[in-house]
C-alpha positions as CSV (number, residue, x, y, z in Angstrom):
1,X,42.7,60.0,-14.6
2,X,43.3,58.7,-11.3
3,X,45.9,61.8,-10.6
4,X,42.9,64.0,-11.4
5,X,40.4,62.6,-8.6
6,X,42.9,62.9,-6.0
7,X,43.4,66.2,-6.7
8,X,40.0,67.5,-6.7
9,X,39.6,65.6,-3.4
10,X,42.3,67.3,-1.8
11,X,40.9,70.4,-3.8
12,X,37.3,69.8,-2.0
13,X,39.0,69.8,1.6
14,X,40.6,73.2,1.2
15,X,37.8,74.9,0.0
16,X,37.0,76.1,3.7
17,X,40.8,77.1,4.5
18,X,40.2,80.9,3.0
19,X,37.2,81.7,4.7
20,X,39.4,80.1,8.1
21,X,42.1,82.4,7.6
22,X,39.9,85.8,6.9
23,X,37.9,84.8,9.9
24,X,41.3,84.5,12.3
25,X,42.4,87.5,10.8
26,X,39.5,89.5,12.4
27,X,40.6,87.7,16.1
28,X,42.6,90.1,18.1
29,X,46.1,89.9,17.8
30,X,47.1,88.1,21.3
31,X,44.5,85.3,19.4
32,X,46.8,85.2,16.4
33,X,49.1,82.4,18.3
34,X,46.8,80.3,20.1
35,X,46.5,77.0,19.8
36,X,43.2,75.7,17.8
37,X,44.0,71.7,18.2
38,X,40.9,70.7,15.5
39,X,38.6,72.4,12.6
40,X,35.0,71.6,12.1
41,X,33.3,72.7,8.9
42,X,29.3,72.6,8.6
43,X,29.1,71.5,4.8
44,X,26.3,74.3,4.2
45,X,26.4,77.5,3.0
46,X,26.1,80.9,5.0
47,X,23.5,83.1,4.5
48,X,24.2,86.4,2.5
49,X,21.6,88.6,4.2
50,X,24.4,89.0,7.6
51,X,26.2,92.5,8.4
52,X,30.0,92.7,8.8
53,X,31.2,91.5,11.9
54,X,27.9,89.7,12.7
55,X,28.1,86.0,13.4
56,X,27.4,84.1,10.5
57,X,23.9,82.4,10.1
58,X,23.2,78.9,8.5
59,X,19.5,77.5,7.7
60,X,19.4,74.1,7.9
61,X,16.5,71.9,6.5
62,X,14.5,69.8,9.1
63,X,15.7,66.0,9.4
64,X,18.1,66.6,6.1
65,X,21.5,65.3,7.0
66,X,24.6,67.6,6.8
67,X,28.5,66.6,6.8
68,X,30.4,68.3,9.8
69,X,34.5,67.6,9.2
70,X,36.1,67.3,12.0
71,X,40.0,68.3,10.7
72,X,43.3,67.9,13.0
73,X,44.6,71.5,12.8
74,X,47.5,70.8,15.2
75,X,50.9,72.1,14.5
76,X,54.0,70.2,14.5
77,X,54.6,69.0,18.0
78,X,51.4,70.2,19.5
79,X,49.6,67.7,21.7
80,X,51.7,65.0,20.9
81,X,50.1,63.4,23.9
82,X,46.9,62.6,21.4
83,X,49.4,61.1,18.9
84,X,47.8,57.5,17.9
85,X,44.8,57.9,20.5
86,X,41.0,58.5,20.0
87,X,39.0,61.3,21.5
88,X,35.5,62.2,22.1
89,X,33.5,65.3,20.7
90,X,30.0,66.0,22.2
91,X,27.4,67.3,20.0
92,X,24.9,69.6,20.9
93,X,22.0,71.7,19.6
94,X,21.4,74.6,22.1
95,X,19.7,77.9,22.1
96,X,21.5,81.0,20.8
97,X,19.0,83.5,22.6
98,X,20.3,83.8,26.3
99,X,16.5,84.3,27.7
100,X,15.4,80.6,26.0
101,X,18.4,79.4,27.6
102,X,17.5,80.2,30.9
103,X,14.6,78.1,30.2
104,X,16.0,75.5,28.3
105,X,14.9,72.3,30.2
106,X,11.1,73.6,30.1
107,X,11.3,74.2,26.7
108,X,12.8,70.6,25.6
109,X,10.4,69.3,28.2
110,X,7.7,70.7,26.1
111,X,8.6,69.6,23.1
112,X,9.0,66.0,24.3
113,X,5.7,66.3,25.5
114,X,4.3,67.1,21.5
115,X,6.8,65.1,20.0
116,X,7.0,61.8,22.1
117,X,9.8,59.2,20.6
118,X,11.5,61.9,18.8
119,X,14.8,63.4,19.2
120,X,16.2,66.5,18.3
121,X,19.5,65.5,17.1
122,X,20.7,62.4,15.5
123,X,23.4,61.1,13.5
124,X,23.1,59.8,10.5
125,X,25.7,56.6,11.1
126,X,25.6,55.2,7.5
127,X,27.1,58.3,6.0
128,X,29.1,58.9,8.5
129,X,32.7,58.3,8.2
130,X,35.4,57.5,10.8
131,X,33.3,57.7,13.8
132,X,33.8,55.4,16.8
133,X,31.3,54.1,19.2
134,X,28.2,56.7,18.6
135,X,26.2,57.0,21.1
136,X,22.5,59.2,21.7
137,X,21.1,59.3,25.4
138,X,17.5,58.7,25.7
139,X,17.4,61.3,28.2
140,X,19.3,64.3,26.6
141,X,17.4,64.6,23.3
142,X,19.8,67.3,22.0
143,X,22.7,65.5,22.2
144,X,25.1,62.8,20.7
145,X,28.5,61.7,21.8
146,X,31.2,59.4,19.6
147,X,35.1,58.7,19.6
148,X,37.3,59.2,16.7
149,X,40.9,59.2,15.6
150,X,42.6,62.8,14.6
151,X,44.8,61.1,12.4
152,X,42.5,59.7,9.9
153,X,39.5,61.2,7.4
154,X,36.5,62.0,9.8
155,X,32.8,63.4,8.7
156,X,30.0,62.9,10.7
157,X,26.5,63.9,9.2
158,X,23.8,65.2,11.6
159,X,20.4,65.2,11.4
160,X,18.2,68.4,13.2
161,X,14.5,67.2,13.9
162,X,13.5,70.7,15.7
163,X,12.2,73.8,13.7
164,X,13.1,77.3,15.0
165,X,9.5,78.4,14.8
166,X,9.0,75.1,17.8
167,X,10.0,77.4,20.3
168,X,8.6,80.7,18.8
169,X,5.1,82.0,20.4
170,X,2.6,82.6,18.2
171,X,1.7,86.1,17.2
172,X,-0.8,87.8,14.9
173,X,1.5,88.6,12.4
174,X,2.9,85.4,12.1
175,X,6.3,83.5,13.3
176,X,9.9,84.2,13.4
177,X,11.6,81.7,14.2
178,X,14.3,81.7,16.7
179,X,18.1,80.8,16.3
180,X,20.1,77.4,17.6
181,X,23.8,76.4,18.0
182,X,25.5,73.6,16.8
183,X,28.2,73.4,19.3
184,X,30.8,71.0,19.2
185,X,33.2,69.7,22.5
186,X,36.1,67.6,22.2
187,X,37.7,66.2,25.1
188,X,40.8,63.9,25.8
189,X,41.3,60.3,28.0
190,X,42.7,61.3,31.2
191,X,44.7,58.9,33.7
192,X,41.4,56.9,34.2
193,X,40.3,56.3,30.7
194,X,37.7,58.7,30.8
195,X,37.4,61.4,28.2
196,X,37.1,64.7,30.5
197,X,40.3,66.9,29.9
198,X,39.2,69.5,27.6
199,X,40.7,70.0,24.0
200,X,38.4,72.4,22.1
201,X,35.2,73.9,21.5
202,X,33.4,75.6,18.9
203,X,29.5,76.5,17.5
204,X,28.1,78.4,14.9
205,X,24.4,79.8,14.8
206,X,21.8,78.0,12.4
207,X,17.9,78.3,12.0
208,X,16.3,74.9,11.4
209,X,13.3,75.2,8.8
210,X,10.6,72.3,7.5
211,X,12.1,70.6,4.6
212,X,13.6,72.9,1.8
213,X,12.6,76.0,4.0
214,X,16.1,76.7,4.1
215,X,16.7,76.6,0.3
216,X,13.7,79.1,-0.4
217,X,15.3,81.3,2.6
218,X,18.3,80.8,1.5
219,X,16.7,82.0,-2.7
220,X,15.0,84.9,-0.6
221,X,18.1,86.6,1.2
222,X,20.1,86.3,-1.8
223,X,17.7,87.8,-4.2
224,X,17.0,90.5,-1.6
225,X,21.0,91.1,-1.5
226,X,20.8,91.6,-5.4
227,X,18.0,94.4,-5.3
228,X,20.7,96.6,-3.0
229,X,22.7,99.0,-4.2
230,X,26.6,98.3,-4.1
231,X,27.2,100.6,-1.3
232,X,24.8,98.7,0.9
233,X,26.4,95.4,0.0
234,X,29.4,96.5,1.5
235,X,27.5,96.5,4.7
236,X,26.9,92.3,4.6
237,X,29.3,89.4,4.3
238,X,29.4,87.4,1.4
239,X,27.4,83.8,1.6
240,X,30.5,81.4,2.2
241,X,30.1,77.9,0.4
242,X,30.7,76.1,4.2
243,X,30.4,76.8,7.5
244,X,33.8,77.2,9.7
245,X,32.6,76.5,13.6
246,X,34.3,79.6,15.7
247,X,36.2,78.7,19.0
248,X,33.7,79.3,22.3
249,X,33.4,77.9,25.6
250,X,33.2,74.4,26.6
251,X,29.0,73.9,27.5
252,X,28.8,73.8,31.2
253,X,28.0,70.3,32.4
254,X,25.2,71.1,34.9
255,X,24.8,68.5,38.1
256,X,21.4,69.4,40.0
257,X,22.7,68.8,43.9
258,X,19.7,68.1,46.7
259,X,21.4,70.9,49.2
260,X,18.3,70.0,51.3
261,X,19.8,68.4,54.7
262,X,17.7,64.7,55.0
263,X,15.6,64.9,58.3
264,X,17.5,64.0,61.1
265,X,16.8,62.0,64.6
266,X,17.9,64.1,67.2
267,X,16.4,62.4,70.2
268,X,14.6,58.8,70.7
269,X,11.3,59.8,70.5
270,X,9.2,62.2,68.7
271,X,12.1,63.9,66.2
272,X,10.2,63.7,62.7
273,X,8.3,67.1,61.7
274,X,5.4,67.5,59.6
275,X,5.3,70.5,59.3
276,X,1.9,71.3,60.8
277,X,2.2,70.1,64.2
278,X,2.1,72.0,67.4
279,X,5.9,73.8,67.7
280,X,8.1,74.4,65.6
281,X,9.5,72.4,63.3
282,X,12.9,71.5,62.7
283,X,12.4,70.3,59.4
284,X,10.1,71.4,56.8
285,X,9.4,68.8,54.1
286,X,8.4,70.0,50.4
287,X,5.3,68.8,49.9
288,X,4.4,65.6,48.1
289,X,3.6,65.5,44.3
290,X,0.4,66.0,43.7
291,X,-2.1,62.8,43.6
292,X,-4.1,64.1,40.8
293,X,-3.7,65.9,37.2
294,X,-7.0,67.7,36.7
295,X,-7.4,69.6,33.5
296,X,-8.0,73.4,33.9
297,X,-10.0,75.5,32.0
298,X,-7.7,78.0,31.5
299,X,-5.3,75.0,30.2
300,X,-3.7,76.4,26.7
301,X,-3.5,74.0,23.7
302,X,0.0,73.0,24.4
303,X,-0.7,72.1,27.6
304,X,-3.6,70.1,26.9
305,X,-0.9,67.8,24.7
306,X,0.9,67.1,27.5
307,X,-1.4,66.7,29.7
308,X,-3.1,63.8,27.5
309,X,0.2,62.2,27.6
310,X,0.8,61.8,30.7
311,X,-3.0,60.3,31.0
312,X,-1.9,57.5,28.6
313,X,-3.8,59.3,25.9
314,X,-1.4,59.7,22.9
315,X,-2.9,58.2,19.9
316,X,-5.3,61.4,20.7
317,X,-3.2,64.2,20.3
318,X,-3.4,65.0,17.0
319,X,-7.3,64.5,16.7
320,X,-7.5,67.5,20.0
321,X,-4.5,69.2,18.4
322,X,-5.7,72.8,18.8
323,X,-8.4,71.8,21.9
324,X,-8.0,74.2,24.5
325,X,-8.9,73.0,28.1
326,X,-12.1,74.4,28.3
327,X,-12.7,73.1,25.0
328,X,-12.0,69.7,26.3
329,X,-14.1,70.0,29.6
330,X,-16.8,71.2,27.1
331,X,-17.7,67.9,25.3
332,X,-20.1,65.5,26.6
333,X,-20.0,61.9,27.5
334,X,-21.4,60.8,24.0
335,X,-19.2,63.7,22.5
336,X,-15.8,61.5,23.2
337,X,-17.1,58.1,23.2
338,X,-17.7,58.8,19.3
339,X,-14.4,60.6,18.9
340,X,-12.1,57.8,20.8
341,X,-14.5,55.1,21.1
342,X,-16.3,53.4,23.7
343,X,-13.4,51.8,26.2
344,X,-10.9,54.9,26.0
345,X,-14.1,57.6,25.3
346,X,-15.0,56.5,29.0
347,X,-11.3,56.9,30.2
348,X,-11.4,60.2,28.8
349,X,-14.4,60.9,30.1
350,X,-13.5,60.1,33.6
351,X,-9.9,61.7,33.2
352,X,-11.6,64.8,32.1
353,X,-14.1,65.5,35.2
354,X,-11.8,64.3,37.5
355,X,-13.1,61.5,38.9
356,X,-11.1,59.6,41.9
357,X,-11.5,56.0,43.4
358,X,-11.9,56.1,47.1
359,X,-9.5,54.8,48.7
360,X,-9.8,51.7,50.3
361,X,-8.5,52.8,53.7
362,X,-8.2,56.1,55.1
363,X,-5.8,56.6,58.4
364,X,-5.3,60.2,60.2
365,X,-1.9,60.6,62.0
366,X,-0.7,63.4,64.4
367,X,3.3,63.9,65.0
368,X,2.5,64.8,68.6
369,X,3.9,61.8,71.6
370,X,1.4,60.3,73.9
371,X,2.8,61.6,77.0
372,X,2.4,65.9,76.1
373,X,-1.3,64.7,74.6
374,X,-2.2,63.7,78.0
375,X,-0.3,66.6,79.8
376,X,-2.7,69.0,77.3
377,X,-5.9,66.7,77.3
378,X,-5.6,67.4,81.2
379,X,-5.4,70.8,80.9
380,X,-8.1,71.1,78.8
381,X,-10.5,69.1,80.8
382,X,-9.2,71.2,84.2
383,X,-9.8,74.4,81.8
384,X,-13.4,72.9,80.8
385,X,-14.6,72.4,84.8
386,X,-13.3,76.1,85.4
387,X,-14.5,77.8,82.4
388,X,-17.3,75.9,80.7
389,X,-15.8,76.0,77.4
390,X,-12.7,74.4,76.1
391,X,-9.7,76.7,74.6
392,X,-7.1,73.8,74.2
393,X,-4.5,73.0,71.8
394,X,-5.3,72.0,68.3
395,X,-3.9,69.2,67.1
396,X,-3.1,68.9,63.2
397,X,-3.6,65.4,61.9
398,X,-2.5,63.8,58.6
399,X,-4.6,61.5,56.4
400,X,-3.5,58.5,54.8
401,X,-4.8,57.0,51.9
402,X,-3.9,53.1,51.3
403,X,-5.3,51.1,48.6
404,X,-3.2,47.9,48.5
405,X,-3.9,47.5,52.4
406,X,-0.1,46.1,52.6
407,X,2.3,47.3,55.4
408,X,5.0,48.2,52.8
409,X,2.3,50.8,51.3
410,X,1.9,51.7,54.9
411,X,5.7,52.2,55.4
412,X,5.9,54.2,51.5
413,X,3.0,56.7,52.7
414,X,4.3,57.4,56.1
415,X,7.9,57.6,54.4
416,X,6.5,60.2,51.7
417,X,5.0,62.0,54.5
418,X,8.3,62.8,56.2
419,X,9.5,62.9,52.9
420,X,12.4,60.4,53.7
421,X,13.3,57.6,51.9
422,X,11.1,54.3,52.9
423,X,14.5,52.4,53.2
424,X,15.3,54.7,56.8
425,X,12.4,53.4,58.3
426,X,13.1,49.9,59.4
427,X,9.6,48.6,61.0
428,X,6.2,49.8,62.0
429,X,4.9,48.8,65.6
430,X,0.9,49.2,66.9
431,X,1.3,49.7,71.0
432,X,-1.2,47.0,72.2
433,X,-3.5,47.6,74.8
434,X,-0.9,47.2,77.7
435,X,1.6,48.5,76.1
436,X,3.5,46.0,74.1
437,X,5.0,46.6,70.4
438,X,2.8,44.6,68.1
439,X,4.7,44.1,64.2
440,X,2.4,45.7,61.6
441,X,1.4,42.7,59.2
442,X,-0.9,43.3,56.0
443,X,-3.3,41.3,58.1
444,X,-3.3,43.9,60.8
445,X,-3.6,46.7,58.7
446,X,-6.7,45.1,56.4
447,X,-8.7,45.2,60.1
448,X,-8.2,48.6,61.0
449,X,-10.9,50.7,61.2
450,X,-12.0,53.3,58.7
451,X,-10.9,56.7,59.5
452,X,-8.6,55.6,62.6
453,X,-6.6,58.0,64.4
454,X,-2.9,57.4,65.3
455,X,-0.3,59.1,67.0
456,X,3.0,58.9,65.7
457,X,6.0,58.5,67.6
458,X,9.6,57.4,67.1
459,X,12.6,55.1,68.6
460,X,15.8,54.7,66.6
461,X,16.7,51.1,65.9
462,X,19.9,49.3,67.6
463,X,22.1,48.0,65.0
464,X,21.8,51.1,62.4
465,X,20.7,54.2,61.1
466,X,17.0,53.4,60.6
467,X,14.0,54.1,62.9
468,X,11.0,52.1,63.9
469,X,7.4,54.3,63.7
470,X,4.6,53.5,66.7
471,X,1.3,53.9,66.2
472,X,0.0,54.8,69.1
């Protein structure tokens, strides 16, 4: 009895190696000796409804778990440098169509957005077998990571949380929903112990359907196969028990690089530029984030989810699921407090007409130094006496919005204006009445007057590569 198991578990492993060899026999022929160090088999079936020398297609069900086997398909003597050592193998669900993967971070964005605490893949770590250290970034919601030994029995069973139709817009006709990869990257420990020398990588194409979607697709393209004639079978593969992985590339690791040059101090005085001032600028900074998140009316239901979740207003989301933004800015003050209640009804409420606090203290600040404001103030005054009229320079100040009336908001405003970092600008002066450098306390800055206009100029400090900012 007990020779029988063993022999239908060896039997079990095996029953992917046909379909492996018929697929390798379709590779071109300088293929035939190249070396494919591992095996992964999806432990679901293809569909039956794909042409001849067409990828093969795999539905999956939403959040069911499915056994991927990862098998050591090294020959005799290859890699023996991997002999008694783990590796790692990166899991990933990606796009197949090339145009959603151009827009792949907005589109997983999104979906965060609608499905907040959620993740798109996950391993199921109970049924897994012979997997080492898993691990799931919080920040890569498609991805999962883990170590394991070539040597011994390994099966890791995946989760899929997304549907295909997620990413599909609506139409009138309905949805069709579009295809993912399951890709799979396996790496080796280099000198350092880190796991970055490439080994393998393969994917295969699914569509991911709400639970037991994929069986009735699955029931559909086969019966649809039957109802052909024989010739036109001979058009589409057979529906293989398991999935074999094909070889592909490794997925690009991506590493977003500031290119932007940080703005410099060229001289002692007067080098920041904001980008409005009188000259030209040698630095153009983006422009802050935006202070406020007004709905628009021309908002579209998915946006409206995210933008309720950004206001803190989550537990809402399903109650305004198909609530358009006009359809928000439509209801009335009673209108929400009944839906949400009095306390967040009036949070909505507010959030939705856009209502700001005033700031506490407003500040205007010009880039321009106090010694060309006088040259051009004199000008203008001679101009004046000769003309009657004034045709001077304009000068372009900045406002300044504080509401903690502390000197280090004063230092983080004037820092995002420059759009530095606070940490380069090392103190903040007021030139006193005969011309002394007066520190900037909290104190100070709670007594100046509303609306007060500064000029800005600049000194870099002694000991390193900070700057002090005068108020003039």
């Amino acid at each position: 009895m007990l020779t029988k198991v063993i022999y239908l578990f060896y039997f079990s492993d095996v029953l992917a190696l046909p379909i492996f060899k018929q697929e390798e026999s379709s590779l071109p022929p300088d293929n035939e000796n190249k070396i494919l160090p591992f095996q992964y088999v999806l432990c679901a079936a293809t569909s039956p409804a794909v042409k001849l020398h067409d990828e093969t297609l795999t539905y999956l069900n939403q959040g069911q778990s499915y056994e991927i086997r990862m098998l050591d398909n090294r020959k005799l003597g290859e890699l023996p440098e991997i002999n008694g050592k783990l590796v790692k193998s990166i899991f990933r669900v990606v796009f197949h169509d090339r145009r959603l993967q151009y827009t792949e971070h907005q589109q997983l964005e999104g979906w965060r957005w609608n499905r907040p605490g959620d993740r798109i893949l996950d391993i199921d770590i109970p049924m897994s077998v012979g997997i080492i250290d898993p691990r799931a970034n919080p920040n890569q919601l498609n991805t999962v990571e883990f170590l394991w030994d070539p040597a011994k029995r390994t099966s890791v069973f995946i989760q899929v949380h997304c549907i295909s139709t997620e990413f599909t817009m609506r139409k009138h006709g309905g949805e069709k929903g579009v295809p993912f990869r399951v890709q799979i990257d396996t790496f080796k420990e280099n000198e350092n112990g880190d796991y970055t020398e490439h080994l393998h990588s393969a994917s295969c194409q699914i569509k991911v359907f709400k639970p037991k979607g994929a069986d009735r697709k699955q029931k559909t393209d086969r019966e649809k196969m039957e109802k052909r004639t024989p010739h036109e079978k001979e058009k589409y593969q057979p529906s293989y028990e398991t999935t074999i992985l094909t070889e592909c590339s490794p997925w690009p690791e991506i590493t977003y690089v500031n290119n932007s040059p940080s703005p410099g101090f060229n001289s002692s005085h007067s080098s920041f530029s904001l980008g409005e001032g009188n000259g030209s600028p040698n630095h153009q900074p983006e422009p802050p984030p935006p202070v406020t998140d007004n709905l628009l009316p021309t908002t579209t239901p998915q946006e409206a989810q995210q933008w309720l979740h950004r206001n803190r207003f989550s537990t809402f989301t399903r109650l305004f699921t198909n609530f358009s933004g006009a359809d928000l800015l439509k209801l009335t003050r009673d209108d929400v407090i009944q839906i949400c209640g009095p306390a967040d009804g009036i949070r909505l409420f507010n959030a939705l007409k856009g209502r700001m606090v005033r700031p506490r203290l407003t500040i205007y600040v010009c880039q321009e130094s106090l010694q060309l404001r006088e040259q051009q103030q004199q000008q203008q005054q001679q101009q004046k006496h000769e003309d009657g009229d004034s045709n001077g320079t304009f000068f372009v100040y900045h406002a300044i919005y504080l509401e903690e009336l502390t000197a280090v908001e004063l230092t983080e405003k004037i820092a995002q204006l420059f759009s530095i970092s606070p940490c380069q600008i090392s103190q903040i002066y007021k030139q006193g009445p005969t011309g002394i450098h007066v520190l900037i306390s909290d104190e100070m800055i709670q007594n100046f007057q509303e609306e007060a206009c500064f000029i800005l100029d600049t000194m870099k400090a002694e000991t390193n590569d900070s700057y002090h900012i005068i108020l003039k």
